[in-house]
C-alpha positions as CSV (number, residue, x, y, z in Angstrom):
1,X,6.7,-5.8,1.9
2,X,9.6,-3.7,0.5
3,X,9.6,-5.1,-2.7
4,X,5.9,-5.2,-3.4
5,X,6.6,-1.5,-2.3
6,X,9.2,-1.1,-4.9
7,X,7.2,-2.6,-7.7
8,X,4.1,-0.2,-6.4
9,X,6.8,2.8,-7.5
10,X,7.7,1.4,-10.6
11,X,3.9,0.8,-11.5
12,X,3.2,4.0,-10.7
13,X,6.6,6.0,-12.5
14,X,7.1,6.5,-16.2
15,X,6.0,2.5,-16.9
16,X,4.7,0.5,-19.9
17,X,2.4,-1.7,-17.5
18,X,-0.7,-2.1,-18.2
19,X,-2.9,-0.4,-16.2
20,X,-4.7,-3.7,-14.9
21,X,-1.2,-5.1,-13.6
22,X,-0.6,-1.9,-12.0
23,X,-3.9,-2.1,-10.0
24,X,-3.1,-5.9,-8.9
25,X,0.8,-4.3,-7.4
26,X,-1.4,-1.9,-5.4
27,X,-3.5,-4.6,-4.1
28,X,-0.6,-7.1,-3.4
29,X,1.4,-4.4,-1.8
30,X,-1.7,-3.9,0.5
31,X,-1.6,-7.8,1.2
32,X,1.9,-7.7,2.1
33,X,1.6,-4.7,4.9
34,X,-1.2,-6.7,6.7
35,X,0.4,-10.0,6.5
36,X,3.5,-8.5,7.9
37,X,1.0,-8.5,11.4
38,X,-0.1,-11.6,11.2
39,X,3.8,-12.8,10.6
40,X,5.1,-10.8,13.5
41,X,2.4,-12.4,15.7
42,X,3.2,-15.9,15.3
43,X,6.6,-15.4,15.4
44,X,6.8,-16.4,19.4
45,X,5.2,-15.5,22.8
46,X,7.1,-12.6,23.5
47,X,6.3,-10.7,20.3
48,X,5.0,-8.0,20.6
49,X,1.1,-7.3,19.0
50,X,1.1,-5.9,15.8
51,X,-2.3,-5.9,15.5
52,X,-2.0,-2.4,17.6
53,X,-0.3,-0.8,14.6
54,X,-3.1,-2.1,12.2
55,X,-6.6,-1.9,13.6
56,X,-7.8,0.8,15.3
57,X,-7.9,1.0,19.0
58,X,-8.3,4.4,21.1
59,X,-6.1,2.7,23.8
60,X,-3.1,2.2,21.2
61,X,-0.5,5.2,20.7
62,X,0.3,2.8,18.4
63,X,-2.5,2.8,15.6
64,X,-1.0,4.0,11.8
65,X,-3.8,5.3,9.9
66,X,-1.4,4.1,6.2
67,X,-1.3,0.8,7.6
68,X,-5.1,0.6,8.2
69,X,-6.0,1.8,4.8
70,X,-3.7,-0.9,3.7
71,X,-5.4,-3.4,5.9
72,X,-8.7,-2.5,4.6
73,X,-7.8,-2.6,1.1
74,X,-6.3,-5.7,1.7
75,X,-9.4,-7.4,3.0
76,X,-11.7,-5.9,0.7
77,X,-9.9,-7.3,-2.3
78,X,-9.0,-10.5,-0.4
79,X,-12.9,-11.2,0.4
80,X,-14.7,-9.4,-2.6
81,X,-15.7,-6.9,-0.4
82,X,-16.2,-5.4,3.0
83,X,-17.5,-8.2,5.3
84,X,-15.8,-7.3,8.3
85,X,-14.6,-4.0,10.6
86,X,-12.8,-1.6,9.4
87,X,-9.1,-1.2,10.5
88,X,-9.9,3.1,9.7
89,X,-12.7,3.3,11.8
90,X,-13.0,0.3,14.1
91,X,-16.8,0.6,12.8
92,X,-18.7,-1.6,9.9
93,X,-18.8,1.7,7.8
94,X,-15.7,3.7,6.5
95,X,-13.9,1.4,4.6
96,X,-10.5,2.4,2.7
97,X,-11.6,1.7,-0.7
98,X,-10.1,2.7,-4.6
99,X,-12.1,5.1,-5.9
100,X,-10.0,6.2,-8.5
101,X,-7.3,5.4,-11.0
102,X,-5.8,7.8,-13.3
103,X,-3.8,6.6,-16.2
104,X,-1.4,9.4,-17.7
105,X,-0.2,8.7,-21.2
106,X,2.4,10.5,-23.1
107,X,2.9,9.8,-26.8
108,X,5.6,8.9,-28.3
109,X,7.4,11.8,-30.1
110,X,8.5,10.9,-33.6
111,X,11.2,13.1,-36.1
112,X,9.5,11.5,-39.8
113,X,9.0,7.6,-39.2
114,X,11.7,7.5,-36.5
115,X,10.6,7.2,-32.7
116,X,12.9,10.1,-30.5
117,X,11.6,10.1,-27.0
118,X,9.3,6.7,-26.2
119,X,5.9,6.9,-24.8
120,X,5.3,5.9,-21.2
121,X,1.8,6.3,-18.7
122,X,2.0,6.9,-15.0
123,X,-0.6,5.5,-13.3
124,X,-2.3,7.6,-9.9
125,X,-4.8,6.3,-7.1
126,X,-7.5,7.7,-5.0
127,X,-8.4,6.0,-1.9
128,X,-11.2,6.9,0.1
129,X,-10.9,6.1,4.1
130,X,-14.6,7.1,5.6
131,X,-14.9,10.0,3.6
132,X,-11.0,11.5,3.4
133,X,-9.3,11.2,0.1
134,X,-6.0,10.1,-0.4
135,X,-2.9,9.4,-2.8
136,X,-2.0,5.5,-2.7
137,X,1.4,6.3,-3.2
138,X,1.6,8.5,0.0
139,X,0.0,6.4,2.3
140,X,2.2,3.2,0.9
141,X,5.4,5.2,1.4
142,X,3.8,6.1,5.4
143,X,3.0,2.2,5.5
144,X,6.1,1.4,5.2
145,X,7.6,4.1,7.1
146,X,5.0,3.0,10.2
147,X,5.9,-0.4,9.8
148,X,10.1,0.2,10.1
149,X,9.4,2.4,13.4
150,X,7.1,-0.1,14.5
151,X,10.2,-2.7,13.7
152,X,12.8,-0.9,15.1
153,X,11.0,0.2,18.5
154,X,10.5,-3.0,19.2
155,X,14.1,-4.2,18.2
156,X,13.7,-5.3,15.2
157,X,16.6,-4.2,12.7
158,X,15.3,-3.1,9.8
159,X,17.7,-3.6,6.1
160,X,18.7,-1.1,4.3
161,X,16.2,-1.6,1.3
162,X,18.0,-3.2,-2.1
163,X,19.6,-1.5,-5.0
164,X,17.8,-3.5,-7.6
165,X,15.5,-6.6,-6.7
């Protein structure tokens, strides 16, 4: 999950990816924060369920709102659509969905025929969670925050993340 999280922020910084690439990091970041659930539960009897941290439950202090978003996202890309409850809402309505991707492009500045500063785009997404708007970036960098104190309370150590992959 970390390093589909690092290649998120490097599809989304000062990049030369094309802006379809970019949208398939978001979506395989997305499949890595809910497949780190369904890891964790068949890991052994004594784990702990981390479906509590992914789909919404009144009961569960434990719900992340990023991870759901995530899970939704996930699901949505993984079956062509919303067949299923959402992790946001706990209803069939509300789904976290893309509802917008801004790509920023800056020139290339030239001095005569000779490039001086190279162009680059930035790419931004909206996500829509039953009616809310959020920034993709944000609620990846809570998913994975969610996820390491989900971890770590239940006694998981969590690695420092990588200089380079």
């Amino acid at each position: 999950m970390r390093r589909a999280f690092d290649q998120l922020c490097q599809a989304a910084a000062k990049t030369s990816t094309p802006h379809i690439d970019a949208r398939d990091v978001l979506t395989d970041f997305c499949h890595q924060v809910l497949n780190l659930m369904y890891w964790m539960n068949r890991q052994t009897d004594k784990s702990p369920d981390a479906s509590k941290l992914v789909f919404k439950n009144q009961q569960s202090s434990e719900w992340s709102l990023a991870v759901a978003i995530c899970a939704d996202l996930s699901n949505g890309a993984k079956h062509f659509g919303h067949t299923k409850t959402s992790a946001v809402t706990g209803r069939k309505s509300g789904h976290a969905i893309v509802t917008r991707q801004r790509i920023h492009k800056k020139m290339a500045q030239t001095w005569g025929n000779q490039p001086t500063v190279p162009g680059y785009s930035t790419v931004v997404w909206t996500l829509d969670a039953d009616g809310i708007e959020y920034d993709a970036l944000e609620i990846a960098t809570q998913a994975v925050d969610d996820w390491d104190t989900w971890l770590t309370a239940h006694g998981f150590s969590i690695p420092p993340p990588p200089t380079t992959w």
